[in-house]
N, C-alpha and C positions, 0 to 999 in steps of 0.2 A: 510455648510453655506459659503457663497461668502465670499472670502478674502478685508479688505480696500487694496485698489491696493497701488502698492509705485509710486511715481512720479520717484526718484533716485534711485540710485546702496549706499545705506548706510547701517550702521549698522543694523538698523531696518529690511531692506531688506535683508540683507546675515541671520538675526535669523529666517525671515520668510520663506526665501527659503528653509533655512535647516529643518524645520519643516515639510512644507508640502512636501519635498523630501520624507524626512521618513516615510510619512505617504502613499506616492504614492506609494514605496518599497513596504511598509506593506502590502498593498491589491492586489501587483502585486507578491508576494514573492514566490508563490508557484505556479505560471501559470510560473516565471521565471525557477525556479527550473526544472521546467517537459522539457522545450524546452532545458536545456542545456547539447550538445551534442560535443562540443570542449570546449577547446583544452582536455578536459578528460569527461568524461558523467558521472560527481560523481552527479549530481541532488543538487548542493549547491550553483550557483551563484545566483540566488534572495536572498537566507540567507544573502551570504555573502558581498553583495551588501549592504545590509537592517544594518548589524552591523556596516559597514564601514561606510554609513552615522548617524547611532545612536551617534558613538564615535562623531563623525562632530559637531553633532545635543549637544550634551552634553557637548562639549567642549566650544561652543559660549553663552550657556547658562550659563555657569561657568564666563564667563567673563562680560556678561550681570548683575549677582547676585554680584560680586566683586565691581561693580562702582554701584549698590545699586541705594540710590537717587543723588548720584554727577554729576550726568549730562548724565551717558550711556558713553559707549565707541567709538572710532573713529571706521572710515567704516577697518581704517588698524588692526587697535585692533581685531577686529570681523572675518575679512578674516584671519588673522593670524592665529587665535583660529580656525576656521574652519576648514584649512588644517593642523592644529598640529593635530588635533583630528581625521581626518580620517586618518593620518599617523600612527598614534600610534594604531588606530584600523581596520586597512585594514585586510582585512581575504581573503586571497584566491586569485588568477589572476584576477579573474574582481574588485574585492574591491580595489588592489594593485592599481592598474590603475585607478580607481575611484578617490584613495588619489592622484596620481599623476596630475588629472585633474583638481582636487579642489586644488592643490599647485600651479598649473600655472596659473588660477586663480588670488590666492590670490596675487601672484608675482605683476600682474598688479595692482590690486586692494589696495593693500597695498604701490605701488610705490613710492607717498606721502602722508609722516605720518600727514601731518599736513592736509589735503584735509578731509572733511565731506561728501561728497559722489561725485560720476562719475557719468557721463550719456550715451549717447546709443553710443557715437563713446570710451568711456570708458569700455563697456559692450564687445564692438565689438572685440577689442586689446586685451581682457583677454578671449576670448573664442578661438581666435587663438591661444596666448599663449598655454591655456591650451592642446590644440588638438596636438601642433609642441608636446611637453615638454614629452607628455605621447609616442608619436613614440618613442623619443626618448631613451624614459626609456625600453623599449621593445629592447632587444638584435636580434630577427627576426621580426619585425614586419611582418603580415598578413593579406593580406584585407579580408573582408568580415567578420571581427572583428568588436568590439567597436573603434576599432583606426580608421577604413574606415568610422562609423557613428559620431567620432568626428571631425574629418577633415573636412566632407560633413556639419555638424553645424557650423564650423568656418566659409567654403564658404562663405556659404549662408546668413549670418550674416555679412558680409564683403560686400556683396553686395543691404543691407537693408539699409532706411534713416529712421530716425525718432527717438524717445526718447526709451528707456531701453524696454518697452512694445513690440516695432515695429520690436527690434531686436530681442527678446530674442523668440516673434513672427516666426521669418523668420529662427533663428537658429533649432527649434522645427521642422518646415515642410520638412527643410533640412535633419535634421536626421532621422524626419518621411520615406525619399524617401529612404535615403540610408539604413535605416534597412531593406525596403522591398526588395531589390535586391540583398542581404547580399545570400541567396541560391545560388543565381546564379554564388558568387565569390568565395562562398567555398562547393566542393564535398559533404562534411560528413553535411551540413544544407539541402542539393539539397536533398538526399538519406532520409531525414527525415522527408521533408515538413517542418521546421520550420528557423526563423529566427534567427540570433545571441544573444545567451537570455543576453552578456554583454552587448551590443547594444540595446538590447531593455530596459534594466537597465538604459542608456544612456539616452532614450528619455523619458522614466519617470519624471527621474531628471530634466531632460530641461522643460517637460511640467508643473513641478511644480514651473520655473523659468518662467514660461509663465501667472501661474496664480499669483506668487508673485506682478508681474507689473501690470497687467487686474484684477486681481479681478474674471478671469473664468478661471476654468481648462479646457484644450482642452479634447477634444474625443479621447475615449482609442483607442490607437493604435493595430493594427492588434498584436498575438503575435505570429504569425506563418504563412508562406507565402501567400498572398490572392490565390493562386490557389491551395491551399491544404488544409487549415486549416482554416483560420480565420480571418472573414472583419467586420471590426467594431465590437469586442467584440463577435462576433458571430459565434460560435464554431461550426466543423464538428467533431463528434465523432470518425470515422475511421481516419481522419489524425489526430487526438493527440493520438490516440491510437499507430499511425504508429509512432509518433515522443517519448511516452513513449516506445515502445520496442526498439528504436536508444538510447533511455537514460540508456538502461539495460545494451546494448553491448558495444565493444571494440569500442573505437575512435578512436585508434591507434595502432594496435596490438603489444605486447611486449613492450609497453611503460614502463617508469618509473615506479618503484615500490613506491617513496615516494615522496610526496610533502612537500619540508621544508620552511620556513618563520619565519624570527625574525627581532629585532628591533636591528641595529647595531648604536654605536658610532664611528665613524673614518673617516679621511679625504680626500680629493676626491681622495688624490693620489693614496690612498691604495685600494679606490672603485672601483677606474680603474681598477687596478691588479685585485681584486676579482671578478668583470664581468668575465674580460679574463678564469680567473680559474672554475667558476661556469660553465661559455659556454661549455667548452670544460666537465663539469661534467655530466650536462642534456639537458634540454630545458625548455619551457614556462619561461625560464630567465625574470625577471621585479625587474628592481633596480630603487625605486622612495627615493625623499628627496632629502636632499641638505644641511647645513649650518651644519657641524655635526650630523646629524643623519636621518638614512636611515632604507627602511623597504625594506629588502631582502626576494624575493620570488622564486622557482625553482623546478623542478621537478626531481628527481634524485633517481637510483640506490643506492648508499653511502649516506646515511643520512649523517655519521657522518661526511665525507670527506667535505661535505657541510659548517655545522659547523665551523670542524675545520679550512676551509677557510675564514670564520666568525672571528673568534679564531684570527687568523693570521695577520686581519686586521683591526679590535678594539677588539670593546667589545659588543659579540653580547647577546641578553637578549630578553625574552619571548619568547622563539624559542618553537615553535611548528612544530611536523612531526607525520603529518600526512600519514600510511600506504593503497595504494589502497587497499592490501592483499586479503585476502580468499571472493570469493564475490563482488571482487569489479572489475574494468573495465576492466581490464589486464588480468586478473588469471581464471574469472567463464567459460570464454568462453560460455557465455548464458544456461549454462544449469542446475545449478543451480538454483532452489527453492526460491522466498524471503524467507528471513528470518522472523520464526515464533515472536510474539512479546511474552515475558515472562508476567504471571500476575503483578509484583510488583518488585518493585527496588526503589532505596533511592537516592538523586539526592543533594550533599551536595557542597554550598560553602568553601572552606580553604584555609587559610589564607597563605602556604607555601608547597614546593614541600616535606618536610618528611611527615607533616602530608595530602598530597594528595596520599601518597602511602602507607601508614596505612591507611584510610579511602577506599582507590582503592583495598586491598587482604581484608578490610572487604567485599567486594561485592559494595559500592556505588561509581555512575556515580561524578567526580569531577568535578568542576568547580575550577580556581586556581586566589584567590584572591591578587594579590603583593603588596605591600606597596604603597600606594595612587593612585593605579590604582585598584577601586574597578568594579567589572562584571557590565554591562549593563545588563536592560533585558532581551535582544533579547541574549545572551549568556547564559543565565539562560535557556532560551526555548529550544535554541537549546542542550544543556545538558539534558534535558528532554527526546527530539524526539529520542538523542542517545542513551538513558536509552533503548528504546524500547520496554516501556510497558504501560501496560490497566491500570496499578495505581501505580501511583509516590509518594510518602514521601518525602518533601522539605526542606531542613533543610539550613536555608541561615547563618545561625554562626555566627549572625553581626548585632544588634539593629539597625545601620545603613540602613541597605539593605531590612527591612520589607516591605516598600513601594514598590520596584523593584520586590523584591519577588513577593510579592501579582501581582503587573500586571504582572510577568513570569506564575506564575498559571493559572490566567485571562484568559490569550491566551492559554496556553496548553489546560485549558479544554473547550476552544471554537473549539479542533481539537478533541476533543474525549476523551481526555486522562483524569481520574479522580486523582487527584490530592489533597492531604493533606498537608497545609501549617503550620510545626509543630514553634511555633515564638523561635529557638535558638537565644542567641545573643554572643555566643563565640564557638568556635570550641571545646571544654570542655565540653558545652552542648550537642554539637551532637556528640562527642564522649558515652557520656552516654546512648544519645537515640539509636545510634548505636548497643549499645552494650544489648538491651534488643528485638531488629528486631527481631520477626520469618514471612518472608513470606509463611508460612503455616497457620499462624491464619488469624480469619476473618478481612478484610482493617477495620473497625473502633475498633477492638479491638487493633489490633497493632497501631493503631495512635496516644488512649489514652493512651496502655503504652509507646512508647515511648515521649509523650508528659509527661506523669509524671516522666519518669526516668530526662527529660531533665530539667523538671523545680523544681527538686528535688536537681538539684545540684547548686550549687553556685562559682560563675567564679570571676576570678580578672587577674591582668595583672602588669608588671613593664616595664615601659617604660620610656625613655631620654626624658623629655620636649622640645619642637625645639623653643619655645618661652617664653620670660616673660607672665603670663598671672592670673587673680585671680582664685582660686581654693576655695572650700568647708576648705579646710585643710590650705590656708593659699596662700600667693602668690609667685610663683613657677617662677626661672628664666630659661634659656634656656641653658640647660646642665643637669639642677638638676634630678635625678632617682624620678621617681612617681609610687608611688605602686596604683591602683585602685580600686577597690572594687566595684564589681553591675555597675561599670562605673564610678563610683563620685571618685573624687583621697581622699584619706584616708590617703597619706604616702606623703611627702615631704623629700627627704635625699641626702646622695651626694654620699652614696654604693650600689651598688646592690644587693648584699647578703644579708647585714644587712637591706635593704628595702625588701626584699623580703621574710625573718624570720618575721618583722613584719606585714606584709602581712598575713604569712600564720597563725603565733599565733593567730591574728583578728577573722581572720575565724573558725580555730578549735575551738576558744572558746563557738564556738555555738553547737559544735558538730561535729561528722562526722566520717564512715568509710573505708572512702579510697579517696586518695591526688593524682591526677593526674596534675604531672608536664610539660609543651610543652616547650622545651630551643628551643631559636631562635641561627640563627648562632652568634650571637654578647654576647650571654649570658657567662660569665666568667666560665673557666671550669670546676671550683672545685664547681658551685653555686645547681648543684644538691645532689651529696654526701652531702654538707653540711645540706640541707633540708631535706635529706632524715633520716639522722643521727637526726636532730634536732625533726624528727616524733616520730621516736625509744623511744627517751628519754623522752620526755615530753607528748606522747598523746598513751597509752598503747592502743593494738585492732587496732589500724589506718594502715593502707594499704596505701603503696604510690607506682605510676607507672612513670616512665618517659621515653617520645619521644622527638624525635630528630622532630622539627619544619623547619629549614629550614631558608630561608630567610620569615619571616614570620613578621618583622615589630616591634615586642612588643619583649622584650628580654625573657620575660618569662609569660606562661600563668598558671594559676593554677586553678584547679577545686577541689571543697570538695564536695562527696556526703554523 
């Protein structure tokens, strides 16, 4: 259905942009995937492309639902939100760089706070912006990249008159021209027949910047060179074929064995030094952000040496490293088999890194939910695709997360994959469904016992109030321990222990043979002894277990089954 076009660069316009960005991603994610052959042929930049604007996409919506009916947020309110939220969710070299483009950007866009929207010589300044900012953030930059098709959009855009439409118009054809000759500027695209799939990521986005102003989406762009693969949408078989077995092989022979990335706090002094230190550790170096906090990306031999460079220079957090290893672009030397897919795996959200590692030696694919950064969908699927199986068991551990659940299912089993979405609403329930799994019975016999083990147990939580607010139990100020029950707070108190004894007496009274405790890191250290002591004594038969939770949000989780 045709978009209302925007006349201006406003709020309105950066939620609509981000909307049909994500949804352009969406349907180009796995044509992106197949053509991506630098800087490593892991077949992930459409994915990761597609999360990096989701976060984008969710973050301005976040601030769109904040101002409610008070009037909607300024165009600076909206760009802000836009580029915090692909920062915080950029996944991978082309994502990183994505966050870096939608922060130069917002830079312009946000320049005056008091301003209600820009127009096309406003549009103009912020697409250069964005094109210098992202070079910059690239410790080698490389043409025949996404950084050659965002330069070539700022040109050409620079050299457009007319209102938001007419640039955002000329910026699209620009990058249209320069993704096409992208082969020509780099060997390992020429050897493939295909074009740079961040770049073509690039013009996606643009072209969904093109329909936000017009009200038409332009014609899909070629995604592989016109003389080898594909003009207008319209596929030769042999060259994608030629460019899937360039996506099997080395991109670089003896390259990096890991790719690390996390979210660092510290100041530009110390980011300085840690480029210097990272350069000299790998490559694909990209350090974007700015104002306190930065998403470090890099490809390296030494995971930890990475890190600890992280370590050295704030405080780095949601560090993910990811290994090529066994199979992967560096090591198989193409001779290697894919990999066969298993029938059945379990695919769970959790709330902290101990219980991601009890639920990861019981056999299930994790997903790691942190304290108020809860998974998007598009992270839910791709925990799925890594499961790599014919049928998945979904256990999202979080009332919250049913809806995201459900459209993660949605999309997996529009790929093939059959998929059972069991509704946990705490990680105590999928501990329980966990613990009843046999992938040798038949998938709907194991889906209803683990849906009854899971809805057979009954969960609560003790958690620090962060505000005044009315409760079920009374009204609860911002410090005060809340014991919860089923989700409705049951307990108001100002101890944790003693809120969390009467937590657990609440519950046994209804019955139960076994008390499964989760302590977060912040849980006080004698608070399990003493529950568990308190089982002993007062509820004969009762079985209690306790894990170490992690940084997991709730001080303490407790399941009765």
């Amino acid at each position: 259905m045709a978009q209302v076009p925007q006349t201006f660069f406003d709020a309105l316009a950066v939620r609509t942009w981000c909307g049909l960005a994500l949804e352009a991603l969406g349907r180009a994610r796995e044509e992106i995937d197949a053509i991506n052959v630098y800087p490593v042929a892991d077949g992930d930049t459409g994915t990761n492309l597609y999360l990096t604007a989701e976060s984008a996409a969710a973050a301005v919506e976040a601030v769109f639902t904040a101002y409610d009916e008070s009037g909607g947020p300024s165009l600076a309110d909206a760009a802000r939100a836009m580029a915090h939220g692909a920062l915080i969710g950029a996944r991978g070299n082309s994502g990183t760089i994505l966050a870096q483009l939608l922060r130069g950007m917002a830079q312009v866009l946000a320049d005056d706070s008091e301003a209600s929207h820009t127009d096309g010589t406003g549009l103009r300044l912020a697409l250069r912006r964005a094109a210098d900012s992202a070079r910059e953030a690239v410790a080698h930059p490389v043409e025949g990249t996404v950084l050659s098709v965002a330069s070539a959009a700022a040109d050409a855009a620079e050299g457009s008159e007319g209102d938001c439409g007419a640039v955002a118009r000329a910026a699209y054809e620009g990058a249209r021209a320069a993704l096409a000759v992208t082969p020509g500027q780099l060997a390992v695209l020429e050897r493939a027949g295909v074009v740079d799939a961040g770049g073509r990521g690039l013009v996606a986005v643009l072209g969904a910047l093109v329909e936000t102003f017009t009200g038409e989406a332009p014609r899909v762009v070629a995604a592989a060179s016109a003389a080898h693969a594909r003009v207008d949408g319209v596929s030769d078989p042999a060259a994608m074929a030629a460019a899937d077995e360039c996506a099997d092989a080395p991109a670089e022979a003896g390259g990096p064995a890991f790719e690390v990335i996390y979210l660092l706090e510290a100041e530009d002094a110390a980011v300085a030094r840690l480029r210097t230190r990272l350069d000299a550790l790998g490559d694909s170096l990209v350090v974007v952000g700015g104002d306190g906090l930065w998403n470090v990306h890099v490809h390296v031999d030494d995971a930890g040496a990475a890190v600890e460079a992280g370590v050295e220079a704030g405080r780095p957090y949601r560090i993910r490293i990811t290994h090529f290893g066994l199979g992967d672009v560096h090591t198989r030397g193409g001779e290697r088999p894919p990999r066969e897919r298993v029938q059945r795996a379990v695919v769970a959200v959790v709330p902290g890194e101990g219980l991601a590692g009890l639920y990861t030696e019981a056999g299930a694919t994790t997903v790691l939910a942190r304290p108020g950064e809860p998974p998007a969908s598009g992270e839910i699927v791709e925990a799925v695709r890594r499961a790599h199986a014919r049928e998945v068991v979904l256990l999202p551990n979080d009332a919250d997360l049913r809806h995201t659940a459900a459209a993660a299912a949605e999309q997996a089993r529009t790929e093939g994959i059959r998929v059972a979405l069991i509704p946990t609403r705490s990680a105590v329930q999928g501990i329980a469904a966990l613990a009843v799994h046999e992938p040798g019975r038949r998938f709907d016999e194991d889906v209803v016992s683990m849906t009854s083990a899971a809805g057979a147990t009954r969960y609560a939580e003790v958690a620090v109030a962060e505000r005044q607010s009315w409760t079920l139990a009374g009204i609860c100020e911002a410090g005060d321990v809340l014991g919860l029950i089923e989700g409705d707070v049951a307990v108001i108190g100002s101890d944790v222990t003693s809120a969390a004894e009467t937590v657990l007496d609440r519950m046994l009274s209804a019955g139960g043979e076994l008390v499964t405790l989760v302590l977060g890191d912040d849980a006080p250290d004698s608070i399990a002894d003493h529950l568990e002591a308190r089982v002993r004594e007062a509820y004969l038969a009762v079985d209690t277990v306790v894990y170490r939770g992690g940084r997991q949000g709730a001080l303490l989780l407790i399941g009765v089954e």
